[in-house]
N, C-alpha and C positions, 0 to 999 in steps of 0.2 A: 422418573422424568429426566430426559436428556437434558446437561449442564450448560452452561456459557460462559465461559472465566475470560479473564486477561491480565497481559502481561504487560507492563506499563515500558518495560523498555526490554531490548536483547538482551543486556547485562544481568537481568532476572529470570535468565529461560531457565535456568540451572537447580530454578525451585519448583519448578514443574512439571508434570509428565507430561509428555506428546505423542505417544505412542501408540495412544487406542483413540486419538484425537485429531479433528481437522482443524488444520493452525489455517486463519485469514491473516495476511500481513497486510499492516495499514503503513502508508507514509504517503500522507496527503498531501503533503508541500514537500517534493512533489512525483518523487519516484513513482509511486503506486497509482496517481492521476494520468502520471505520462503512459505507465501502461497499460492501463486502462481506455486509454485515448485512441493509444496505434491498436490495439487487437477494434479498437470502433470502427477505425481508418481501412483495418484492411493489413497490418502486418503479420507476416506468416509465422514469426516466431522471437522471443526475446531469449538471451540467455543470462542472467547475474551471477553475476560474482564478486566477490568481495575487494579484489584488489585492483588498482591500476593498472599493475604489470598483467595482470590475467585479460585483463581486457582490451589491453594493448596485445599480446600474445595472438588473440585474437581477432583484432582491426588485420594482423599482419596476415593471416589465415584468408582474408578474406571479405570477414565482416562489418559491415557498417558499423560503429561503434559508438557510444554516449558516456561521458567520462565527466564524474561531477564528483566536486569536494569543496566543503564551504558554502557551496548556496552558486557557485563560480564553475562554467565550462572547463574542463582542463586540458588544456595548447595539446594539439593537434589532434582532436579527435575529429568524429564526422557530424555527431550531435548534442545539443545541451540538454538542459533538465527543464526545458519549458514544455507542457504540452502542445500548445500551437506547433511547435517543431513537428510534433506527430501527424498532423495533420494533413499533410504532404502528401498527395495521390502516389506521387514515385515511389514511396516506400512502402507500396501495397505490393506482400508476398513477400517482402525481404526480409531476411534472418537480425538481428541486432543483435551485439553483446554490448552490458549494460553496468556500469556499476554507478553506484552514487552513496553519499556519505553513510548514510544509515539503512536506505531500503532494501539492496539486494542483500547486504551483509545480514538484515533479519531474516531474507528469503532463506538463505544460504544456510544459517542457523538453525533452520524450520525442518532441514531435511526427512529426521526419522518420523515426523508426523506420518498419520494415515494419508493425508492430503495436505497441500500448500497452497490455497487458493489467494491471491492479489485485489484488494479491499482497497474501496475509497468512497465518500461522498456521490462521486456519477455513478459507479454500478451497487450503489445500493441496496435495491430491489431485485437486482439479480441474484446477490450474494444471498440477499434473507429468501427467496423464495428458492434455491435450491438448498438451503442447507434443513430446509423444512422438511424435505425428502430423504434426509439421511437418517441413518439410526446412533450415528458417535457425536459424542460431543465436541463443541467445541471452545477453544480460544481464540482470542484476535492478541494477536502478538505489536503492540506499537513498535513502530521503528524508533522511536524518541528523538534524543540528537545528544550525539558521543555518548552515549550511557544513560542519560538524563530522560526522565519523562519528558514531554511533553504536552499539552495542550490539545491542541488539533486532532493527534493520536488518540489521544483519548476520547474524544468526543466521537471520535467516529466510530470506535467502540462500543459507546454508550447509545450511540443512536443504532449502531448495531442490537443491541442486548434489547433497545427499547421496541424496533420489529418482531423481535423475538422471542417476546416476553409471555407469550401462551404457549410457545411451543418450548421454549430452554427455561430452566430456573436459574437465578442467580444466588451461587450459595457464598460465593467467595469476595471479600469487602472490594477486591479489585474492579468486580463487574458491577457491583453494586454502586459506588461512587462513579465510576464513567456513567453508570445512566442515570446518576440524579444531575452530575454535571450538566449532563446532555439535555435532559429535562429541563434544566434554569436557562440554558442558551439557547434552544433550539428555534425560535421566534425570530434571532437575528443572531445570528452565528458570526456573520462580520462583525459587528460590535460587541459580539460578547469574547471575540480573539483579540479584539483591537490591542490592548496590552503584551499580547504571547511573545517569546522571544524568538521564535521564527519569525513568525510576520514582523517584526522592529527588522531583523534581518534582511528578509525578501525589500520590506518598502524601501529599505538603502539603498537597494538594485534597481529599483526604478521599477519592481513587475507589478501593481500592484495589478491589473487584469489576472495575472496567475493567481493569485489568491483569490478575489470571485469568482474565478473560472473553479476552481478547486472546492470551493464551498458548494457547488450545486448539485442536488440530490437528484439520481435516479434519471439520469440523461440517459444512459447505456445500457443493454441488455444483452451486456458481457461480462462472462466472469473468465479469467485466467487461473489456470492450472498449471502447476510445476510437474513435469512428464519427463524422468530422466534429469538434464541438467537443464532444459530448457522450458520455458513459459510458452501453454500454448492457448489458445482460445476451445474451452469446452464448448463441445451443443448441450444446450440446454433448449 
């Protein structure tokens, strides 16, 4: 029976194979919701990267560009890390280069995987009904935050493993603890983050709409794929 692990943060990928495995990258608050949002909208491609300068490098190339560090826009780019920003008809068909504190840098990390697919609360149902169709296993890789698990990460995980649970086994404590997490909160996922140190984070910023907006399951019937350097919207 095909597997389903994970990895609680990037800092840990180094104990893991990838290699004959599809890595889903989670960061839910909010890199992997925002792009999950624009391939909804209509954008024709994202690229991540891990650094500032890379994706400054690239705003200078040409591309509309989103630059997040901290939870914070960083001065001069072209967008931030809300998904509402995505939302924007104008930006249907346009290329983006993308980084943010934790999410692109776990994309980035994911490279030698069989597949890099981009995982969140909205596409869901997209992510578990294709991966049904595969014969590798897989992992959800959390983005965490600087090193550190997180919460949200994991639960999305967990409610991953918890669609998946006739078709993948959970052999590894990793995958096993995201889905009992997921199982005790899964009724009221807001109140069960209430405490997280993201969310304390975000609500300082004033989003808390981002954070409901991020919690809701199975809005989209898109999944993103890493094709070269760039993210792009598979048909399924």
């Amino acid at each position: 029976m095909k597997q389903i692990d994970v990895c609680l943060t990037p800092d840990l990928l180094h104990l893991h194979t990838v290699d004959n495995t599809i890595v889903v990258v989670a960061d839910v608050f909010r890199a992997t919701s925002c792009m999950v949002t624009a391939f909804a909208y209509g954008v024709g491609s994202i690229i991540p990267v891990a650094t500032v300068d890379e994706c400054r490098a690239l705003q200078q190339r040409g591309y509309l560009a989103a630059a997040e560090r901290n939870a914070h826009t960083v001065e001069g780019f072209d967008l931030d890390n809300s998904p509402f920003s995505y939302m924007d008809e104008r930006l249907q068909g346009t290329d983006i280069a993308m980084t943010t504190t934790n999410g692109t840098l776990a994309i980035t990390k994911s490279r030698s995987a069989v597949k890099v697919l981009v995982g969140s609360f909205l596409n869901l149902d997209a992510i578990a009904r294709y991966l049904r169709t595969q014969t590798y296993d897989v992992m959800v890789l959390c983005a965490g935050w600087k090193g550190r698990p997180n919460l949200e990460d994991t639960l999305f995980a967990g409610a991953l493993a918890h669609r998946l649970r006739d078709d993948y086994s959970m052999q590894e404590d990793g995958a096993l603890m995201a889905h009992r997490l997921y199982c005790d909160g899964k009724d009221n996922l807001v109140n069960y983050l209430s405490n997280a140190s993201h969310i304390r984070r975000l609500q300082r910023l004033g989003i808390h709409k981002d954070i409901a907006y991020c919690l809701q399951h199975d809005l989209y019937d898109v999944v993103p794929v890493l094709r070269g350097s760039a993210l792009v919207k598979m048909d399924v």
